[in-house]
VOGU-26311 format. One line per field, with one value per residue: residue number from 1; x, y, z of N, C-alpha, C, O in turn. Coordinates in steps of 0.1 Angstrom, whole numbers, plus 5000, padded with zeros to 4 digits. Each point is the difference from the previous one (the first is absolute). Layout:
% VOGU-26311
n = NUM;...;
n.u = X;...;
n.v = Y;...;
n.w = Z;...;
ca.u = X;...;
ca.v = Y;...;
ca.w = Z;...;
c.u = X;...;
c.v = Y;...;
c.w = Z;...;
o.u = X;...;
o.v = Y;...;
o.w = Z;...;
***
This chain:
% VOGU-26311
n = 1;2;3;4;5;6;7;8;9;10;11;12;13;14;15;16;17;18;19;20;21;22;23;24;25;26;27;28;29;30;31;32;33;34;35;36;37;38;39;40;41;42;43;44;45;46;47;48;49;50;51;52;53;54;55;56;57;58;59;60;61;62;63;64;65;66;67;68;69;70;71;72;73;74;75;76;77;78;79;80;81;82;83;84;85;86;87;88;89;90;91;92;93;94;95;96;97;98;99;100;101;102;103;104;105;106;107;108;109;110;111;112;113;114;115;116;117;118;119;120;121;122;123;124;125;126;127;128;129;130;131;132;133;134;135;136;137;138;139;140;141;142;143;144;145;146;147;148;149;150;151;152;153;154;155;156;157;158;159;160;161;162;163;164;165;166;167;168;169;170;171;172;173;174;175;176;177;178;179;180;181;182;183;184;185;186;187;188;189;190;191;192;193;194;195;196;197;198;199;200;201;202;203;204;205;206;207;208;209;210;211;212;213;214;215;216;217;218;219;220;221;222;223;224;225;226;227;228;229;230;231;232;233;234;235;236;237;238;239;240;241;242;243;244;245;246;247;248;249;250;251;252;253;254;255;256;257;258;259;260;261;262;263;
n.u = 2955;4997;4996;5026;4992;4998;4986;5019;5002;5018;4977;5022;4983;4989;5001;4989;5027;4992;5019;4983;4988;5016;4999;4987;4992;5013;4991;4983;5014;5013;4992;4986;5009;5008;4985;4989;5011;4998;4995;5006;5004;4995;5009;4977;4984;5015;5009;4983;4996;5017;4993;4985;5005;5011;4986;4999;5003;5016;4983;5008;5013;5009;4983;5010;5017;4982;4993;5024;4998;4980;4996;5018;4976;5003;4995;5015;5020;4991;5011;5019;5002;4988;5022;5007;4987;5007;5019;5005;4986;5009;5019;4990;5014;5007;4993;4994;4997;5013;5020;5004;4994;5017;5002;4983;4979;5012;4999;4979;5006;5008;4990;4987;4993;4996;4983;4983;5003;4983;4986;5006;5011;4976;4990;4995;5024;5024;5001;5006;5015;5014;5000;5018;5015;5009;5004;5025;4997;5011;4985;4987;4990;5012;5000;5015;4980;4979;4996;5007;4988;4994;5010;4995;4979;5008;5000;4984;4985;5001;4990;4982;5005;4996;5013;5019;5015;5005;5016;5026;5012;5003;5021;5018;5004;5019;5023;5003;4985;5003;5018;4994;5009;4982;4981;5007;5002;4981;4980;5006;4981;4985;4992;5011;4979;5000;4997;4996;4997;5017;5020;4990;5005;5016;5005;4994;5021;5018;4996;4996;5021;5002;4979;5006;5000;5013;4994;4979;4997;5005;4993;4973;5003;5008;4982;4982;5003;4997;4984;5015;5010;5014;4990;4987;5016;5008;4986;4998;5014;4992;4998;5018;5004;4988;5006;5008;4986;5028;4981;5009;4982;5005;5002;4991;4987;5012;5005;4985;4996;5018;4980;4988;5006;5017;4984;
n.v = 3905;5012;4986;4989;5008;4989;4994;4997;5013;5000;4995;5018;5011;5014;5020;5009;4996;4981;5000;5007;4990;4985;5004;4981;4988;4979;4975;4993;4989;4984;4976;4986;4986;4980;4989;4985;4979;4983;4999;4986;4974;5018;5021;5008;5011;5018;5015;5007;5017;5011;5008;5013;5019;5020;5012;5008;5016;4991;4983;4991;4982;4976;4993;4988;4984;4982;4983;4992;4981;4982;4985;4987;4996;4978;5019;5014;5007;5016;5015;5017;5015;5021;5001;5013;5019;5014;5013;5015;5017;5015;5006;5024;5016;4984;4998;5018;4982;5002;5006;4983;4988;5007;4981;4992;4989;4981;4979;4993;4989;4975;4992;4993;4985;4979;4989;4996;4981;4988;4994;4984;4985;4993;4981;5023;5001;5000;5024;5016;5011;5011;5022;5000;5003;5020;5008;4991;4995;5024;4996;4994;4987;4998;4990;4983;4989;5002;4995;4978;4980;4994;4982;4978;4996;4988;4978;4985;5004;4996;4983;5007;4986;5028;4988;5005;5018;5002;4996;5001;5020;5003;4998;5003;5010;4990;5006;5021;4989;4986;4982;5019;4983;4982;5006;4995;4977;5010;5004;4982;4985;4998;4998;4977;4990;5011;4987;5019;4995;4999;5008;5014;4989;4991;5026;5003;4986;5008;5014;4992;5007;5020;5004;5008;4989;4994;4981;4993;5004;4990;4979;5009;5003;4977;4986;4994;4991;4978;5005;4996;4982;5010;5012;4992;5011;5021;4993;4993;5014;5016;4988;5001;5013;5004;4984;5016;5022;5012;5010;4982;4980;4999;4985;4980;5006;4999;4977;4985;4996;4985;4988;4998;4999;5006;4988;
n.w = 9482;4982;4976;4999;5017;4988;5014;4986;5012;4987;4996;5007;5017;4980;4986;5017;5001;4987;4984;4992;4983;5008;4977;4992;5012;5004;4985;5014;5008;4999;4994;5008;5012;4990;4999;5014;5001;4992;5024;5014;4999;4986;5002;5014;4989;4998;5022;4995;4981;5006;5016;4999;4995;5001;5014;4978;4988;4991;4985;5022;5010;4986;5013;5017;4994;4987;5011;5001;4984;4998;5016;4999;4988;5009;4987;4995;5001;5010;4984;4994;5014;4989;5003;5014;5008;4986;4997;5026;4995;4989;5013;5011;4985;4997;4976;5014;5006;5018;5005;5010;5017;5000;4994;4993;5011;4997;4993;4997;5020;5005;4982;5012;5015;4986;5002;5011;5001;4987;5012;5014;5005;4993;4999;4980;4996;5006;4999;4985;4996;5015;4991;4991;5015;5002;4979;4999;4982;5005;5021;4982;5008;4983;5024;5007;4993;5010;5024;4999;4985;5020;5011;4996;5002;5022;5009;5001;5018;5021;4996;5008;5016;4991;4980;5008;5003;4981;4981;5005;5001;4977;5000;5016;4977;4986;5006;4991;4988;5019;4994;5016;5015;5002;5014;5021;5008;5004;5001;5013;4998;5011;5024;5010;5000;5019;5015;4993;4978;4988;4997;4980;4983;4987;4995;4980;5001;4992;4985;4976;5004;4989;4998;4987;4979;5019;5000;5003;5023;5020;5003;5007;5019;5003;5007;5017;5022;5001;5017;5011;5011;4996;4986;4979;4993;4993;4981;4984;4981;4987;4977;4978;4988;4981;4983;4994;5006;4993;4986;5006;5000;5020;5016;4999;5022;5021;5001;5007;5021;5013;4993;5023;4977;5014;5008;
ca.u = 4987;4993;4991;4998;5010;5003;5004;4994;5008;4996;5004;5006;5000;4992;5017;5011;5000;4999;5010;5005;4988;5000;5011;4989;4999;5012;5003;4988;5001;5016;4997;4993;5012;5007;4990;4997;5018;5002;4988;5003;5016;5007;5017;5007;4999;5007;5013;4997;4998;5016;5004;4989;5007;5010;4996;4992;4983;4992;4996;4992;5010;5006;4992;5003;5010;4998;4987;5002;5011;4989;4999;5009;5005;5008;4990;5006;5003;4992;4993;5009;4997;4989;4993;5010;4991;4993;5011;4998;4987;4998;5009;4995;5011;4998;4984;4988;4986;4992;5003;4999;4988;4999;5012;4995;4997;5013;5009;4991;5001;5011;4998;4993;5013;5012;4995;5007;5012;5005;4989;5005;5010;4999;5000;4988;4997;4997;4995;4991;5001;4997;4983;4993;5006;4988;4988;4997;4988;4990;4988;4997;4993;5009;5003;5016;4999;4995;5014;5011;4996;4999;5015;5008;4998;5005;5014;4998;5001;5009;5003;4991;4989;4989;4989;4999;4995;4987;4993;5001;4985;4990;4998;4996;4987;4989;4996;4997;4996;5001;5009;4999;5012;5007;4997;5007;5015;4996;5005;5013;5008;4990;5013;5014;4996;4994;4984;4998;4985;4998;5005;4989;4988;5006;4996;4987;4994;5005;4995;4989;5006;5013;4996;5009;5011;5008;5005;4988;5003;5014;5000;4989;5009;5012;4997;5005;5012;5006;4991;5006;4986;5008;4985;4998;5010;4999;4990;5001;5016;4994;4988;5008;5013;4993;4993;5007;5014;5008;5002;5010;4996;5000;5014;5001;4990;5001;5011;4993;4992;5009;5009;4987;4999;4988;4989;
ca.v = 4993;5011;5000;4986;4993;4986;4993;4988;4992;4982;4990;4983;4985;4993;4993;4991;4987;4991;5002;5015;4999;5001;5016;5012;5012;5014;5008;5010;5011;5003;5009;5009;5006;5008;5004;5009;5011;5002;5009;5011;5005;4988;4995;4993;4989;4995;4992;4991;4987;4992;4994;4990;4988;4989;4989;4993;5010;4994;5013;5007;5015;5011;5005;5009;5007;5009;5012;5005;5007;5012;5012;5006;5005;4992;4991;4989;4989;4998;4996;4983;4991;4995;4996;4989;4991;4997;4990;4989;4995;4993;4983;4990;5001;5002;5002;4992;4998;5014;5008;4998;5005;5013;5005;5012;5016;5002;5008;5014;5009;5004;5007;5014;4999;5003;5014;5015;5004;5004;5013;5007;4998;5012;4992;5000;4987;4990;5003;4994;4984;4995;5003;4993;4989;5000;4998;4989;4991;5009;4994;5014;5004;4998;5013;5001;5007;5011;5008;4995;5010;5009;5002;4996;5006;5012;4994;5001;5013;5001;4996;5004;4992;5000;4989;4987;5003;5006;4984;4997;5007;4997;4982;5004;5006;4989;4994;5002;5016;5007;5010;5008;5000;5001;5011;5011;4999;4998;5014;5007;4996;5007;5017;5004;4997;5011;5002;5006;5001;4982;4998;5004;4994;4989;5002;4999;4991;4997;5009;4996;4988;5006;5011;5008;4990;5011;4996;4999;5011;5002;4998;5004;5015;4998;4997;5015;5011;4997;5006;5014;5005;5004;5005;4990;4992;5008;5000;4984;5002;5007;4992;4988;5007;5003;4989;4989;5004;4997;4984;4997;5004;5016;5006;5004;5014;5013;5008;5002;5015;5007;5001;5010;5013;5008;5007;
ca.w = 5001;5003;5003;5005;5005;5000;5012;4998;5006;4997;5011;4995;5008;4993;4995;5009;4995;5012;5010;5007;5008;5010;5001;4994;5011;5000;4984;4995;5011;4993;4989;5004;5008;4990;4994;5004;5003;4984;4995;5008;5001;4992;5001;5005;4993;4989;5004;5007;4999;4996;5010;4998;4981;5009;5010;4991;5005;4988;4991;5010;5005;4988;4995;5006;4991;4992;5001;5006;4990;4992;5012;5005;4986;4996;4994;4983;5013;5005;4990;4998;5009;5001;4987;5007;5007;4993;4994;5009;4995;4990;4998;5010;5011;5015;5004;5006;4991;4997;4991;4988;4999;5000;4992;4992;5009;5009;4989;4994;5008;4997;4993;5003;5005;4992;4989;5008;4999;4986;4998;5010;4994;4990;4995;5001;4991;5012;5008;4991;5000;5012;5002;4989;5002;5012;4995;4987;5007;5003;4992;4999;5009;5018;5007;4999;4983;4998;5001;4993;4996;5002;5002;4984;4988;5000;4998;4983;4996;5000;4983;4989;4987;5000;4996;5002;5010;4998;5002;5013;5006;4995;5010;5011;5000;5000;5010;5012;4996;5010;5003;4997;4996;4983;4990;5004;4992;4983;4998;4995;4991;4987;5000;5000;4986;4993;4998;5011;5000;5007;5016;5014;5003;5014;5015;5003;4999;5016;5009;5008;5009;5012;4997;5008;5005;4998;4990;4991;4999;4994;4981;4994;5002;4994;4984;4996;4998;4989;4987;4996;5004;5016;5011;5006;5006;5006;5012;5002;5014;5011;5013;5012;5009;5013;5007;5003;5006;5006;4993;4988;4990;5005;4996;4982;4990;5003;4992;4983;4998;4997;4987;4991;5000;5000;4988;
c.u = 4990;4985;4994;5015;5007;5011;4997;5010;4996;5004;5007;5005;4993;5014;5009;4995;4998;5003;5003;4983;5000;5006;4988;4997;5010;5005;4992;5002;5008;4995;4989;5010;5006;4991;4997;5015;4996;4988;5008;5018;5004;5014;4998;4991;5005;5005;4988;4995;5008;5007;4987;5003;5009;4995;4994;4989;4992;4994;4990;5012;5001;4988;4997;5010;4997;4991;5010;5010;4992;4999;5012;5006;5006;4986;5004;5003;4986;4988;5002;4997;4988;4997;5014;4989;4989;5003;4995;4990;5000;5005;4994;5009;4996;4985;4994;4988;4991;5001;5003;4985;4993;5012;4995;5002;5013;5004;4995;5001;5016;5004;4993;5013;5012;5000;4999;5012;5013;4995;5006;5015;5000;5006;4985;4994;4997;4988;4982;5002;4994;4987;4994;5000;4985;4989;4995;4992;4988;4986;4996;4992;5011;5003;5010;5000;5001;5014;5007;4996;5002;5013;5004;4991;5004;5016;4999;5001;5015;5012;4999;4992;4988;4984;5003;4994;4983;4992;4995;4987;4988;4997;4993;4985;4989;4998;4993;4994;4997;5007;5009;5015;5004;4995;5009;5012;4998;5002;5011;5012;4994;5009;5006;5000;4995;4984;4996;4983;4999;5002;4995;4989;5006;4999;4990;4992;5007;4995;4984;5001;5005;4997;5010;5012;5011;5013;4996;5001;5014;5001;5000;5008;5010;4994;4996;5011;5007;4992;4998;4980;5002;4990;4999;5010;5000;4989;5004;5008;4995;4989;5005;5005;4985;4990;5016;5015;5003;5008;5011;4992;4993;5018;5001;4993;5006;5014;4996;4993;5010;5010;4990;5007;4986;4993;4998;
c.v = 5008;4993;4987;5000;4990;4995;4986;4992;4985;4990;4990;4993;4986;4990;4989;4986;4992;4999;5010;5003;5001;5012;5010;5010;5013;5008;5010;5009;5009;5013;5014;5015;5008;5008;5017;5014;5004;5012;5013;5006;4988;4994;4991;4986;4995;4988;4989;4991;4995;4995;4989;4987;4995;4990;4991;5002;4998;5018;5010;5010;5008;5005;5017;5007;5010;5016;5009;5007;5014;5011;5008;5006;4994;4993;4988;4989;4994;4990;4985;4988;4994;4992;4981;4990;4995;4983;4987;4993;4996;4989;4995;4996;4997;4999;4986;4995;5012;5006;4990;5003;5016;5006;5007;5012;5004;5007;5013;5008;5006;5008;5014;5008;5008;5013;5010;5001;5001;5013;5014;5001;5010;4990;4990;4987;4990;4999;4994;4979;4993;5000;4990;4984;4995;4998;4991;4988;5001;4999;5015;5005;4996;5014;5008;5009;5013;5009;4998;5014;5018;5008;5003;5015;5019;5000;5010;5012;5004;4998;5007;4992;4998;4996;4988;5005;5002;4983;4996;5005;4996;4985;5007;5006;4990;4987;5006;5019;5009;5006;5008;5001;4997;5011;5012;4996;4992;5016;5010;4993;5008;5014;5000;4998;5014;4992;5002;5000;4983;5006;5007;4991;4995;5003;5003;4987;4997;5010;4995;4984;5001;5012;5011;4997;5008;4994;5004;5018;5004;5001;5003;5014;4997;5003;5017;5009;4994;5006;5014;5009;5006;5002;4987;4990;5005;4997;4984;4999;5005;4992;4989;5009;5003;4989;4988;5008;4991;4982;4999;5010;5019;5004;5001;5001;5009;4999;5000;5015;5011;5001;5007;5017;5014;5013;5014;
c.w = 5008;5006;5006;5007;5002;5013;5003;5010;5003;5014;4996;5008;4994;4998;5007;4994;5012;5013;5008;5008;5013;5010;4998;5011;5000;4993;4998;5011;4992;4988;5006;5007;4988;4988;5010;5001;4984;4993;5011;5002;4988;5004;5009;4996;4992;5003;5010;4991;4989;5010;5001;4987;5005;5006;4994;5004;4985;4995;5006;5002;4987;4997;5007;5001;4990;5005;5013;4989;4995;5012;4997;4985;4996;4990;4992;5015;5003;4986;4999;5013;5000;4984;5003;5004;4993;4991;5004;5001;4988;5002;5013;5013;5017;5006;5005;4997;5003;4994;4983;4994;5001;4990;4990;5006;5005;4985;4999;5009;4995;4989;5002;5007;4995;4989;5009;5003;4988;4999;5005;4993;4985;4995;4998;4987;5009;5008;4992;4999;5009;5005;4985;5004;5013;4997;4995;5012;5008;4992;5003;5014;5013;5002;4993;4986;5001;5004;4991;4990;5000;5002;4987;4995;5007;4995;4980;4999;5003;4991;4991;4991;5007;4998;5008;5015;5000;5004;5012;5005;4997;5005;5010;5001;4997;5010;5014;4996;5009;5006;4992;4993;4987;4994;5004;4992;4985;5001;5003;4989;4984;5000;4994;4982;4996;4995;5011;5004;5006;5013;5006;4998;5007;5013;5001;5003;5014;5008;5006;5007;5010;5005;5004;5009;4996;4989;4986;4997;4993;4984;4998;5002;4991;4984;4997;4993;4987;4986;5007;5009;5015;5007;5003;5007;5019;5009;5002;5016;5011;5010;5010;5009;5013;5006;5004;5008;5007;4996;4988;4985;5001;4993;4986;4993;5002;4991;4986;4998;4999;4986;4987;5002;5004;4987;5002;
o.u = 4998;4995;4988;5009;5005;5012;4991;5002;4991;5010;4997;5009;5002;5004;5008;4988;5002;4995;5009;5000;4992;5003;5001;5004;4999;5005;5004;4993;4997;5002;5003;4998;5000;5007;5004;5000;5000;4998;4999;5004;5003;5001;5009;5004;4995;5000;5006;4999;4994;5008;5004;4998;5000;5005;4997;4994;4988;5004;4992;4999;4997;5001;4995;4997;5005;5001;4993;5005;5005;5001;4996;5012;5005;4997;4995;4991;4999;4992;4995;4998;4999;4989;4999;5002;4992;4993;4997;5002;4994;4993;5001;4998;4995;4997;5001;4995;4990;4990;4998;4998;4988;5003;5008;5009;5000;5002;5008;4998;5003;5008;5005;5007;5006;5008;5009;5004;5011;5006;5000;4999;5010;5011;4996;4988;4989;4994;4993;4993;4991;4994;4988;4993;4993;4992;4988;4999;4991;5000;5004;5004;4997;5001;4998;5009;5010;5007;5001;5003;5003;5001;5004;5009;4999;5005;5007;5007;5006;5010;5009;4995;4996;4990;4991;4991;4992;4991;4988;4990;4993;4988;4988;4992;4989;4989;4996;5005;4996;4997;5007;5002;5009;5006;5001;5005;5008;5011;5002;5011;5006;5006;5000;5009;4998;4995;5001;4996;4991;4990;5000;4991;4995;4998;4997;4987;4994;5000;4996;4991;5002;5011;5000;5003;4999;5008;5008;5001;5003;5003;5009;5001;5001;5006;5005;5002;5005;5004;4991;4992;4991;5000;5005;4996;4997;5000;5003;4998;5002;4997;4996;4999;5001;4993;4999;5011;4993;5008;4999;5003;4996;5004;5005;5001;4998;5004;5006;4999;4997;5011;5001;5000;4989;5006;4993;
o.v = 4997;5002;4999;4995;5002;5002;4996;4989;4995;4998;4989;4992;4989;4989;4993;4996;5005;5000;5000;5006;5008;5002;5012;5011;5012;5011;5008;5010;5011;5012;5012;5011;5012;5010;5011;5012;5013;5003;5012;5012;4989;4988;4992;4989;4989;4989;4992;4988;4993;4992;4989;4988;4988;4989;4991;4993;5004;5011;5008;5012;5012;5007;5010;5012;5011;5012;5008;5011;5011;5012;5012;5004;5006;4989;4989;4993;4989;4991;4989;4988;4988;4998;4990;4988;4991;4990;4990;4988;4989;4990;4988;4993;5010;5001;4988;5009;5004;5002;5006;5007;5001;5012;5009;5009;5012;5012;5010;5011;5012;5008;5009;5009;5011;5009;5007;5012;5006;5008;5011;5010;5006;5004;4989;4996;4995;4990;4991;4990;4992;4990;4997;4992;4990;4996;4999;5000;4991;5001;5008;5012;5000;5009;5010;5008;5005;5006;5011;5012;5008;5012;5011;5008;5011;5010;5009;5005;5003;5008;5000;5003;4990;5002;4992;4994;5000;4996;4997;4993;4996;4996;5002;4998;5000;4993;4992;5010;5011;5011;4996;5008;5006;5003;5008;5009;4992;5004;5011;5004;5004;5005;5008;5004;5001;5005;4991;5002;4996;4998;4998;5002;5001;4991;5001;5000;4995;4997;5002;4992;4992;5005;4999;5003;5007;5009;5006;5005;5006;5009;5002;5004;5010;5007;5008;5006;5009;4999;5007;5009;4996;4994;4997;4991;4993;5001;4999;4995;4995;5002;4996;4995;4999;5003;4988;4994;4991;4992;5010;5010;5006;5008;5009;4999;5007;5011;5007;5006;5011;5005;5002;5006;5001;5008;5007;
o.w = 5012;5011;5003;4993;5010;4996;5007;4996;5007;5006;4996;4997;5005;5004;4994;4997;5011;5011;5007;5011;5003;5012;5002;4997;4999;5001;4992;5000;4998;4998;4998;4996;4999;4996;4997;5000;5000;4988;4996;5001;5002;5001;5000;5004;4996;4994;5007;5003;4992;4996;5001;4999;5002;4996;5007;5008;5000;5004;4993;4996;4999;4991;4994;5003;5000;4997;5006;5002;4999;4997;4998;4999;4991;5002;4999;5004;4996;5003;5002;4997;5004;4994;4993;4999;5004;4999;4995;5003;5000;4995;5003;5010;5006;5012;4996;4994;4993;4993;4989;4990;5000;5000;4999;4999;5003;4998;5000;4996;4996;5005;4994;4996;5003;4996;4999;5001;5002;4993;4996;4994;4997;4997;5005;4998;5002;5003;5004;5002;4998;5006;5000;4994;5002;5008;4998;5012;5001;4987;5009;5000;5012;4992;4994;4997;4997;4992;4994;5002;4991;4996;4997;4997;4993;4994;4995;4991;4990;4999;4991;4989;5006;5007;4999;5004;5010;5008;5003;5002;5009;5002;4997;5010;5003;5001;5010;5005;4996;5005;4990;4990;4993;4989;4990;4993;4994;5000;4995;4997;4991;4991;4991;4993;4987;4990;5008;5011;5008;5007;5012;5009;5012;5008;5012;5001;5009;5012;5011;5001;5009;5004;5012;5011;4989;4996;4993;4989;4990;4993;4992;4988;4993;4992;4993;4989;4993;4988;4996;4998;5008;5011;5011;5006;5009;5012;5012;5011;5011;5012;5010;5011;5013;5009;5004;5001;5006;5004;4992;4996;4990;4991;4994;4988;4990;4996;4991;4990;4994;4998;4988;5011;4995;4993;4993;
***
């Protein structure tokens, strides 16, 4: 998730059923406490919040279970759990009128959720499903569309179903022709299609959005070089490596510049 990170960690002190309301303070400490082990020492959030399920720690600990299975490369475990909770919302398990009331936004987070880690797992049909599932009810101008989108239509390329990737994008540009993101990964889907005259108009259209955006560069060196054009690839590489040293996107101009034979 190069260009939208997604950190959605869900308030499911929302979740607590009736009965457990008066536990709300410690429960939200709890979860905040394990969340935070699950971004930094997974194993040992692993075991804090299954020893937490034990205690009947409800869909706050196993929700936390999942995102410490995803920390520690257990993704399919960590999939499956999030898609467990999902179940639980659909039948309402254990929910509170708050969260019944927020149970959309709970499911579509979950699902995002769940698809990076199908994602992650290289279990990229699921992974598609789950980001499609997220979308369904989605009104066209909600926040939540535009990333979704944007996930699924790299997911696509990854696939290789280029045209549908291409679709996706094309949503993003009509909902939002500003940013610079659907015209840079509409254009590497055009790449990976061999039209190459679409995909440089495309960064020519994220570049006057993004201007010298070291991603946007990166491409524009890649598409180059796929039409066999090395000068201009070579300068693209060369501008990141010197407006953006010491940076990730520096590191892979300089190993792409290293697979340009010398002239």
């Amino acid at each position: 998730m190069k260009y939208w990170k997604i950190i959605l960690w869900l308030n499911f002190v929302q979740i607590l059923s009736p009965a457990m309301m008066a536990r709300a303070e410690s429960e939200g400490q709890k979860y905040q406490h394990c969340m935070a082990l699950s971004e930094e020492v997974g194993q040992e959030a692993l075991k804090y919040a299954r020893e937490w399920v034990f205690a009947a720690g409800g869909a706050a600990a196993r929700h936390c279970e999942a995102a410490a299975l995803l920390s520690l490369g257990r993704a399919k475990d960590a999939a499956q759990l999030f898609e467990k909770l999902i179940d639980d919302l659909n039948i309402g398990q254990g929910l509170g009128p708050q969260a019944m009331a927020n149970r959309k936004m709970l499911k579509i987070e979950l699902y995002i959720q769940a698809a990076i880690a199908w994602k992650a797992a290289k279990n990229y049909d699921k992974a598609y499903g789950a980001y499609s599932n997220g979308l369904l009810g989605l009104k066209p101008k909600a926040s939540y569309r535009k990333p979704i989108l944007l996930e699924r239509g790299a997911l696509e390329i990854i696939r290789k179903n280029y045209d549908a990737a291409i679709e996706d994008f094309t949503r993003v540009i009509e909902a939002d022709a500003t940013d610079y993101r659907g015209y840079l990964q509409r254009a590497k889907a055009f790449r990976r299609k061999k039209a190459y005259p679409q995909a440089r108009l495309d960064l020519k259209e994220a570049n006057a959005h993004g201007q010298d955006n070291a991603d946007i560069l990166l491409e524009s060196g890649i598409l180059y070089r796929s039409q066999g054009k090395n000068m201009q690839a070579r300068s693209e590489w060369n501008k990141i490596i010197r407006l953006y040293q010491g940076s990730e996107a520096a590191k892979l101009a300089q190993e792409n510049l290293s697979l340009i034979p010398e002239e």
